[in-house]
C-alpha positions in Angstrom: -8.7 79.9 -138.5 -10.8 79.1 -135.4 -13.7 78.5 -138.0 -12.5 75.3 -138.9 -12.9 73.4 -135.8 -15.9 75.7 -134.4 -18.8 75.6 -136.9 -22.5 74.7 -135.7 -24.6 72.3 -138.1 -28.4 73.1 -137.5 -30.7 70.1 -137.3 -32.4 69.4 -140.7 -29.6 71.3 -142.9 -29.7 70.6 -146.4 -25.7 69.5 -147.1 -24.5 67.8 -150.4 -21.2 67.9 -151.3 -19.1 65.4 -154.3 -17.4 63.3 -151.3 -18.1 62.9 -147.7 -15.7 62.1 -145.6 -16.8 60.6 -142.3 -13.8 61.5 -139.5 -11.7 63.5 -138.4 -8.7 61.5 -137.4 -5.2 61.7 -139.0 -6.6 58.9 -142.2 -9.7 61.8 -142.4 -7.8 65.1 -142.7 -5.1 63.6 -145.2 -8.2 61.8 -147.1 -10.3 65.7 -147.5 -7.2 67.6 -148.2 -6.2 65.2 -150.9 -9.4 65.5 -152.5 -10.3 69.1 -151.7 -6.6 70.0 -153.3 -7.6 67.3 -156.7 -10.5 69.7 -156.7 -13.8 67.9 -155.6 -15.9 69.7 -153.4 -15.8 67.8 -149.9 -17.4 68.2 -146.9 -15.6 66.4 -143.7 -18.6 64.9 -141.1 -17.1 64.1 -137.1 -18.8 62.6 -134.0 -16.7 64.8 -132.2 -13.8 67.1 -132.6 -10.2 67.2 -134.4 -8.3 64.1 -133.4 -11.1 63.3 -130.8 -9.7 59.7 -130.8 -7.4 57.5 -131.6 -5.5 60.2 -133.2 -5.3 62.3 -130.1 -4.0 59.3 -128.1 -1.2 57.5 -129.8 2.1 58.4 -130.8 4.0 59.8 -133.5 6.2 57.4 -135.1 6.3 56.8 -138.8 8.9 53.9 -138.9 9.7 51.6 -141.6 12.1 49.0 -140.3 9.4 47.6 -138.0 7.1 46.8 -140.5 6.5 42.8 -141.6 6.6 43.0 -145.0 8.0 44.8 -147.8 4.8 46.3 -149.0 4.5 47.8 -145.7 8.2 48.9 -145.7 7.8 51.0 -149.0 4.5 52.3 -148.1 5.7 53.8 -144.7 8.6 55.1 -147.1 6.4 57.2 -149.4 4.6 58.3 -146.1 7.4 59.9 -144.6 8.5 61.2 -147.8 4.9 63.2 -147.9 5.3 63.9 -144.6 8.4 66.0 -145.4 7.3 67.8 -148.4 4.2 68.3 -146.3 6.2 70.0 -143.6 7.2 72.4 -146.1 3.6 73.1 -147.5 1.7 73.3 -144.2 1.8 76.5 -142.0 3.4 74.7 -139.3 2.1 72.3 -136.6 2.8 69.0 -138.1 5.9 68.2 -136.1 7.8 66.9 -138.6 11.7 65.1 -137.0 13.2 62.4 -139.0 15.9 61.0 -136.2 16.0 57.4 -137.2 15.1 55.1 -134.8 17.1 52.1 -133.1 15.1 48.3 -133.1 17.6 46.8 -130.0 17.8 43.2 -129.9 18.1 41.8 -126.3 20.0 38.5 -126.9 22.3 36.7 -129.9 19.8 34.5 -131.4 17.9 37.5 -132.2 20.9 39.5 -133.3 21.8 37.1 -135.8 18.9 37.7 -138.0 19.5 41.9 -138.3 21.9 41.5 -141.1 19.1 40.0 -143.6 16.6 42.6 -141.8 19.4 45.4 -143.3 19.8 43.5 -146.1 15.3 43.5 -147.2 15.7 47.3 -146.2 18.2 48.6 -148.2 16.3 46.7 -151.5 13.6 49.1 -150.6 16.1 52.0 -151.0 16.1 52.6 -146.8 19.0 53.7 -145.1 20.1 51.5 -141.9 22.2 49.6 -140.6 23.7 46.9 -138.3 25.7 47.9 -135.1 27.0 45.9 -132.5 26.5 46.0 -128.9 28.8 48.5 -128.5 28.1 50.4 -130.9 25.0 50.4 -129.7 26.4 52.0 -126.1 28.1 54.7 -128.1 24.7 55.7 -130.0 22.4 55.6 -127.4 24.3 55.8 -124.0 21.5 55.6 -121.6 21.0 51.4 -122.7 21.8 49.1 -120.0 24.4 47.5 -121.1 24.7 44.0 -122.8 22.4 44.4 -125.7 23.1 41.9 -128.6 23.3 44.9 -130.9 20.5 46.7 -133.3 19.4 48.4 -135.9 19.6 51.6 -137.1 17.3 52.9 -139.4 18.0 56.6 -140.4 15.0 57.2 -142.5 12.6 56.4 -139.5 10.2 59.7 -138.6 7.8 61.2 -136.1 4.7 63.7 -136.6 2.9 65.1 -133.8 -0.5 63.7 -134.7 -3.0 66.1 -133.1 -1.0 69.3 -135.0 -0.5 67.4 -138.2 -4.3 66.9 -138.1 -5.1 70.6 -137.3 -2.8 71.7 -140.4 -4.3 69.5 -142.9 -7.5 70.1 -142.1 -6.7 74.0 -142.4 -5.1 73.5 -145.6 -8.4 71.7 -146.8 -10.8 74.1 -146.0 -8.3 76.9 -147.5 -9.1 74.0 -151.0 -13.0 74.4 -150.2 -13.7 71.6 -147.9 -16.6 72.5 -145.3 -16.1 70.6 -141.9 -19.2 69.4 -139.7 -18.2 68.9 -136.0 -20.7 66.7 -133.8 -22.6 65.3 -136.1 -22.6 61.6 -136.3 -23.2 59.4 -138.9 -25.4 57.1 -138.4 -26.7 55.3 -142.1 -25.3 55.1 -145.5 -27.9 56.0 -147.8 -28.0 54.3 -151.6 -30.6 54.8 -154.6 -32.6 51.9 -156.2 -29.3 50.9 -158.4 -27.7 50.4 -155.4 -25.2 53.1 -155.4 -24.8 55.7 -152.9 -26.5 59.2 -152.4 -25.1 59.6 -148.9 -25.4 59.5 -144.9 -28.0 59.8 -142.4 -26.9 61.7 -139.3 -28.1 62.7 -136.7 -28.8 66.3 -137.8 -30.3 65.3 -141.0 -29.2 63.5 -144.3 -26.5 64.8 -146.2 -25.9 63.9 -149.9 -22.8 63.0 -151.8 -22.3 60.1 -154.7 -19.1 59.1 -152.5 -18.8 58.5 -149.0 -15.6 57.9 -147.3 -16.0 56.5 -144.2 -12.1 56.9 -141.8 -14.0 56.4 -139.0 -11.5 54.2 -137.1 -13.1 52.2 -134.6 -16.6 53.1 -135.0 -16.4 52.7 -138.9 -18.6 49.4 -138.2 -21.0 51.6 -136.2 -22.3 53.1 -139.7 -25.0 51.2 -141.4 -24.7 49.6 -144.4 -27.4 47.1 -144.6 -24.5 44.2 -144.0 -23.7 44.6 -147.3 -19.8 45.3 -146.2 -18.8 43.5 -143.4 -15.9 45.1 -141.1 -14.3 43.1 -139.2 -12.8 45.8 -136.7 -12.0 45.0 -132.8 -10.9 48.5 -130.7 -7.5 47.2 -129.8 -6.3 49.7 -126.4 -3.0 50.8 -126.5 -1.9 52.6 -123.1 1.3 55.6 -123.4 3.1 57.0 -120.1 4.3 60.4 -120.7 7.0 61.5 -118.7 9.0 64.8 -117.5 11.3 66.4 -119.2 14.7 64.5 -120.0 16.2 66.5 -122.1 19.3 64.5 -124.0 18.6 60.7 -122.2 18.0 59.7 -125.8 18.3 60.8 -128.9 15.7 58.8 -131.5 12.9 56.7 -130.6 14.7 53.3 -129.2 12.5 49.9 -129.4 13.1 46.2 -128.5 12.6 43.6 -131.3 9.8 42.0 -129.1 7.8 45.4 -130.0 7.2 43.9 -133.2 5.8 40.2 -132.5 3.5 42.1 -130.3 2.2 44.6 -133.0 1.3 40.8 -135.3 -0.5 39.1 -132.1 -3.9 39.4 -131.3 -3.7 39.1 -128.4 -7.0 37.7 -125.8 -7.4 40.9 -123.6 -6.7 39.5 -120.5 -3.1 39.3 -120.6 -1.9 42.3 -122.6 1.5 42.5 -124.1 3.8 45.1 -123.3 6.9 45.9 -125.3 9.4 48.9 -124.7 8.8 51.7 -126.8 10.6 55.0 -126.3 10.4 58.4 -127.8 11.2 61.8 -127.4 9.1 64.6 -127.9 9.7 67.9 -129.2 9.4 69.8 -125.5 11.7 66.8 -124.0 9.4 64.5 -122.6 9.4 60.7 -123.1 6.5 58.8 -124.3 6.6 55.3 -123.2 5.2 51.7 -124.4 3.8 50.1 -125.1 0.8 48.0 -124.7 -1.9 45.9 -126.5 -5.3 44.4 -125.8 -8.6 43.6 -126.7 -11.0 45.2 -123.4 -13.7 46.4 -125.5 -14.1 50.3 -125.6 -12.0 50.9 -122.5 -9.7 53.9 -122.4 -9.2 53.6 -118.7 -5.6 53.2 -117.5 -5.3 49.9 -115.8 -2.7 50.8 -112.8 -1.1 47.0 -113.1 -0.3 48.1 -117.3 1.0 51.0 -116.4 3.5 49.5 -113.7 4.8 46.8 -116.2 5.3 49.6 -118.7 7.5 51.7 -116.6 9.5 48.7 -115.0 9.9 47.6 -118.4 11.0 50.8 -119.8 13.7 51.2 -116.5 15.4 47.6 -117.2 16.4 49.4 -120.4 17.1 52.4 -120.0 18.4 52.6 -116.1 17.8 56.4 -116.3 14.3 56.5 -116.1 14.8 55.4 -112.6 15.3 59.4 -111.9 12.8 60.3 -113.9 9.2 61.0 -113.2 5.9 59.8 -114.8 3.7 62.8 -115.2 0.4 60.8 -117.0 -0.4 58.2 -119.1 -3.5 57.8 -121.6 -5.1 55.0 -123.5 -6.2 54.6 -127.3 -8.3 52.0 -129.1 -6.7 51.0 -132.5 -9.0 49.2 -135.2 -7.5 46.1 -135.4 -8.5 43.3 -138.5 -7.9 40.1 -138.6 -4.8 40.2 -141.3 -3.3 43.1 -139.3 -4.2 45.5 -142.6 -6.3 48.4 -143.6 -9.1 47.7 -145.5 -8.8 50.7 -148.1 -10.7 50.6 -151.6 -14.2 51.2 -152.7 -16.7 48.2 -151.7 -17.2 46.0 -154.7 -21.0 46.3 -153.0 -22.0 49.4 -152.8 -20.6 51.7 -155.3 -19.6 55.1 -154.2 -18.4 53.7 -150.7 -15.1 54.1 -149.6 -13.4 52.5 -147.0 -9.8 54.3 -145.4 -10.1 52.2 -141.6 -8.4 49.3 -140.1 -4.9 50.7 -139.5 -4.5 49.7 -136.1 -1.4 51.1 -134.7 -0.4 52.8 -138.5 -3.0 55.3 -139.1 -0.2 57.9 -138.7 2.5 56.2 -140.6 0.0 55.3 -143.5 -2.5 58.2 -143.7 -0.6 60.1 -146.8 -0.5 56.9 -148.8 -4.4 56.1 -147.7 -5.0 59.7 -148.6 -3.9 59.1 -152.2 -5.3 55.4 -152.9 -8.7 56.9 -151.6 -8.7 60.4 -153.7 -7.7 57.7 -156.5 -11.0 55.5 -156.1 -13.1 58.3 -155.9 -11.9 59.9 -158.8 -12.0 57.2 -160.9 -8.3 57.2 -161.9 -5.6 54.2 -161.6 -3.3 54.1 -158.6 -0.6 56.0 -159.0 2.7 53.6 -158.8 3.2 50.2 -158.6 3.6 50.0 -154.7 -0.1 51.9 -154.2 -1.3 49.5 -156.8 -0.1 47.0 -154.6 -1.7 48.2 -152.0 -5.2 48.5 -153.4 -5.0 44.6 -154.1 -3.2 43.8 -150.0 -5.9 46.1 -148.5 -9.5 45.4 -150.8 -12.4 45.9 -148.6 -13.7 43.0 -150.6 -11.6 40.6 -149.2 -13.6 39.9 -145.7 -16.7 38.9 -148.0 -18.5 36.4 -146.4 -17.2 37.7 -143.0 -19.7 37.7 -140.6 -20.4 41.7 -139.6 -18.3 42.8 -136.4 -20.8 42.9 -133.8 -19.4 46.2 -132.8 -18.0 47.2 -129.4 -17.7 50.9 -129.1 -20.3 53.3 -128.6 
């Protein structure tokens, strides 16, 4: 279905569809396929292309036990459970593996807290465990030896996001939706009550009553008369992708330091690097990771990339054989609280917000995809946890906040 990611918009076309969805990230595709299958006619609006950015440049991992809280842990639960019945629905692509994933911890002191990190998962209904060090050597071989212990988590799962985002957005236009590739949203548009009648672009207005804007990064790029502040930084994140090495390990394998990083901000001039590892579908290794705030950069600083490959050989000794092919750099929208800001604005009605995810637009796109198709159809949230969700990630909430200035272009 080439059509879907090859269709020409001509300057001054008349478009009006019930929903707008502005992106065409991971958050967008699940956000117009959700809709488009609920029935409302949708029409999906992107700067660029499929998973043009920070979808096409970030990995997979869906995995609960890193997450802070237990709203986060049973939200990334009900992901990967959509992810697997999506795997069955979709025709192909997604790259659906649930492996599990090991969090090692590096030391005692920190080991002796995984027991009431198992404990907080399995009240969420999770799956994992506490192992010792060896144990740990047994699981995953290729460790250096000496690690504390770890967790193993056997729900934890990976996608591939630039396929998962080409079969969902297949599977919405198979519902209807209509998709509008280099066009670029400039302006929300509202009527004299204040609600909205759409988005100025740069290829003429389109209408809708409800405008969804997963635009990521550049979501505070869209005009909305400062009426809804956004409080989003581009936060760069920097993979290394190696050769094959087939069987080094088995699941992705993380240090606990991974996650303090993830809940820093960070200044941007001395970025934190944790180490990540997973293992692709073909063999290869992506390794982390990194964040930083350095504006709109997706330039590969040479010095990031050496910490993250010394980092990732004092772990796993192995790598030492193994070479880097390339490496890449994301920006993640990072807020203030280190959550999405999902919900309609209490200030314009009709507008949607589904950005703000930083590193977990992959991980939390099904579950944004059904608290958004929610708002806009005027229906209640469907389960405690998503109700939970809609009050943790309000757009409302940075009121008062003064408007990101904006650093991406």
């Amino acid at each position: 279905m080439t059509s879907v990611f090859h269709q020409v918009t001509e300057p001054g076309a008349r478009i009006s569809a019930d929903v707008l969805v502005l992106g065409g990230g991971i958050v967008g595709a699940a956000v117009a396929r959700e809709l488009s299958r609920a029935g409302a006619d949708v029409a999906l609006v992107e700067a660029a292309g499929p998973a043009a950015g920070s979808s096409g440049r970030c990995d997979g991992n869906v995995l609960v036990q890193t997450k802070h809280d237990d709203l986060g842990v049973r939200l990334t639960l009900r992901s990967i459970e959509a992810y697997r019945r999506w795997d069955g629905e979709l025709d192909g692509g997604l790259g659906f593996h649930q492996r599990g994933s090991l969090v090692f911890f590096a030391d005692p002191e920190q080991d002796a807290g995984a027991p009431r990190r198992v404990a907080r998962l399995h009240a969420a209904g999770v799956r994992a465990e506490h192992v010792d060090g060896d144990e740990l050597r047994r699981r995953e071989p290729a460790l250096r030896p000496g690690l504390a212990g770890a967790v193993d988590c056997h729900d934890d799962a990976s996608v591939y996001p630039p396929g998962a985002v080409a079969a969902l957005l297949r599977d919405a236009v198979r519902h209807g939706c209509r998709t509008h590739w280099g066009v670029r949203a400039l302006r929300l548009l509202t009527g004299r009550d204040g609600r909205v009648r759409g988005v100025r672009t740069d290829r003429g207005d389109f209408a809708a009553p409800h405008v969804v804007n997963a635009m990521g990064v550049w979501s505070p790029g869209l005009d909305a008369g400062g009426l809804v502040p956004l409080p989003i930084r581009p936060r760069q994140g920097v993979l290394v992708v190696t050769e094959e090495a087939p069987g080094l390990i088995r699941r992705t394998v993380t240090e606990a330091g991974y996650m303090a990083d993830r809940a820093a901000a960070g200044d941007g001039t001395r970025p934190a690097v944790a180490f990540v590892a997973e293992p692709t579908g073909r063999g290869n290794l992506l390794l982390g990771s990194s964040r930083r705030f350095c504006g709109a950069r997706t330039d590969v600083d040479p010095d990031l990339f050496t910490a993250i490959v010394a980092r990732a050989v004092g772990f796993l000794p192995g790598l030492a054989r193994v070479r880097a092919i390339r490496s890449f750099a994301g920006l993640r929208p990072w807020t203030p609280d280190n959550r999405p800001i999902v919900g309609e604005s209490g200030a314009i009605p009709g507008y949607v917000l589904a950005t703000g995810h930083e590193g977990e637009g992959v991980g939390l796109a099904p579950v944004t995809a059904e608290l958004v198709t929610a708002a806009v159809l005027g229906r209640p949230a469907p389960g405690e946890v998503l109700d939970a969700a809609l009050d943790a990630f309000a757009p409302d909430r940075f009121a008062g906040h003064s408007e990101a200035a904006g650093e991406v272009s």
